[in-house]
N, C-alpha and C positions, 0 to 999 in steps of 0.2 A: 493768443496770449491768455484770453479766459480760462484755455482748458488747460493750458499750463501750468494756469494759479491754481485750477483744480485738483489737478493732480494732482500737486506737492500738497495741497491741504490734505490729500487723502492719507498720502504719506506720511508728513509729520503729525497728522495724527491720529496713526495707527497706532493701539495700544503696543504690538511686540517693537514698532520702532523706537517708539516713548521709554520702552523698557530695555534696550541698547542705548538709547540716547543715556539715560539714568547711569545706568554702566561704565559710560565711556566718561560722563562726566565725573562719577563718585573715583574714579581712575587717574583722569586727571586732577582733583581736587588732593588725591594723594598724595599723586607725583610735585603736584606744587609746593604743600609741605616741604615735603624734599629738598626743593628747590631752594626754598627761604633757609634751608639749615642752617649756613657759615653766617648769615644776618645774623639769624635768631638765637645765634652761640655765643654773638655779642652787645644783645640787646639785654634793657634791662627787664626784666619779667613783669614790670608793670603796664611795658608797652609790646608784649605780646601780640596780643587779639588784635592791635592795630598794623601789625609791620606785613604780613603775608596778604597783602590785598587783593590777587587775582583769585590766588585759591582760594579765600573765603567768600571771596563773588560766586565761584564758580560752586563751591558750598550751598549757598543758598538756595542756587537755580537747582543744584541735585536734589533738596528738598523738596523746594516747590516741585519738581519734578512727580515724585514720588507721592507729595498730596494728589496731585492730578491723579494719578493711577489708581489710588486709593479713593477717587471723586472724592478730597476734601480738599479745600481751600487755605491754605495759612497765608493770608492776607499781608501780614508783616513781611513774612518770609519773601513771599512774590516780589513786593514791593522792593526791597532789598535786593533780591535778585537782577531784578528790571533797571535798575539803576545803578547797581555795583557793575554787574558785567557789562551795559554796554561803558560807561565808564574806565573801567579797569581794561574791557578788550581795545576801546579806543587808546588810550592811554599808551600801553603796551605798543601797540603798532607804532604810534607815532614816535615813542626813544626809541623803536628799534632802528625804524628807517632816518632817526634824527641822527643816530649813531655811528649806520652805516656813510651817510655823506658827510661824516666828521672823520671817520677812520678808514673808511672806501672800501669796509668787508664787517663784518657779524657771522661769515661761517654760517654753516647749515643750522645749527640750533639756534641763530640769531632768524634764521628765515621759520625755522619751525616755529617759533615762538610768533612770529608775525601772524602765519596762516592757524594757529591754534587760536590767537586773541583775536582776531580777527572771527573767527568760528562762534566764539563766545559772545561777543557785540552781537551777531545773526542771530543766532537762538535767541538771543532772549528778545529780539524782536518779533521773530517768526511766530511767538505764542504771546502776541498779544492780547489774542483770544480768551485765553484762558484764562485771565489776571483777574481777581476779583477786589480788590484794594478799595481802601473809602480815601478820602481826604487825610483822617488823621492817621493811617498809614503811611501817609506820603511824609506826612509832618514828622513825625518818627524817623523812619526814613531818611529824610532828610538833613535833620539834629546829624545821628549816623553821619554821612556822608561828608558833612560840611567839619565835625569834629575828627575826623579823620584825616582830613586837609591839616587839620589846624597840629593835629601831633607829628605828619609826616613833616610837614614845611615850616612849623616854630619849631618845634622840639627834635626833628632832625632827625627823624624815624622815616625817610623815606626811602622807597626802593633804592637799590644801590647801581647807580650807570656813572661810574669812573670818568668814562672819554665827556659826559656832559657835565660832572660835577661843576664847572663856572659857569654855567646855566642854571643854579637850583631857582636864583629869585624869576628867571623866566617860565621856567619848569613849573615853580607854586602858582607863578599866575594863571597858564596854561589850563594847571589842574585843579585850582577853584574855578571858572568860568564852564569847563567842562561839566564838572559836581552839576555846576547850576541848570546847563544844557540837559543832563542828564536827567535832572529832578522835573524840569518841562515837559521830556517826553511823558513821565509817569503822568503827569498834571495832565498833559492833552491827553493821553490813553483813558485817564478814570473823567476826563469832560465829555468825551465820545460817547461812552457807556452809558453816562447819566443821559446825556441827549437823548438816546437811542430808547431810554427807557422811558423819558419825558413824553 
């Protein structure tokens, strides 16, 4: 088991991996756009920046990506990253397969969409290592993620799943206590650090 953790560490991080991971992620972060289009045709453009939540998760981590490669750190960015994707990748999985046992199929892009967001919750686990975040990134962060909640589920900007819409007030709870689970991992990831450096 040791040498198995070894290995993958070697792997993921290898620089030319790091730099297909980059890649594949700035690709999907595209395709996601895309994806939010017929939303975002009828949102109103002040809640833009808030309606497309995977891609902009998956956004961030391409950034932070790219600082790694470049050895610089954007601390905010990470933070954000580390918190939006596993958030948004859990999220995702769960209306996908909440969806499928309400309508008994999702079709192959309701599965792809599982094993993508799925992919994304992982990565931004697997480089915990590399996070260099303080407290008041997290706090930032955080503000982020929790007003995010608050535009999707008051103000009615959230992702669009039809077969669950008389679930939204379970769905808003789901996805604030998530935020909050989310915002813990960050908190233990920069308390570890600090230990380590104590």
């Amino acid at each position: 088991m040791k040498d198995l953790m070894m290995l993958l560490k070697v792997i993921l991080y290898n620089k030319s991996f790091m730099w297909l991971l980059f890649i594949v992620n700035l690709l999907g972060t595209i395709y996601g756009y895309y994806w939010y289009g017929s939303q975002l045709s009828v949102t109103e453009p002040k809640y833009y920046i808030f309606v497309p939540d995977s891609p902009t998760a998956s956004l961030f981590f391409t950034i932070a990506l790219l600082g790694w490669l470049l050895k610089k750190n954007w601390k905010l960015i990470e933070t954000l990253a580390l918190i939006t994707l596993v958030k948004y990748g859990i999220w995702a999985v769960v209306m996908n397969v909440w969806t499928y046992m309400e309508t008994g199929s999702i079709g192959w892009m309701g599965w792809m969409l599982v094993a993508s967001h799925f992919a994304m919750a992982l990565q931004a686990v697997l480089y915990m290592p590399f996070y260099k975040f303080t407290w008041v990134h997290i706090l930032i962060a955080s503000i982020w993620t929790l007003h995010n909640d608050v535009i999707d589920y008051v103000f009615g900007q959230m992702p669009v799943y039809r077969s669950l819409s008389v679930y939204a007030s379970q769905i808003g709870y789901f996805t604030f206590w998530l935020s909050i689970t989310c915002i813990c991992i960050a908190v233990a990831n920069y308390r570890k650090r600090s230990n380590r450096i104590s």
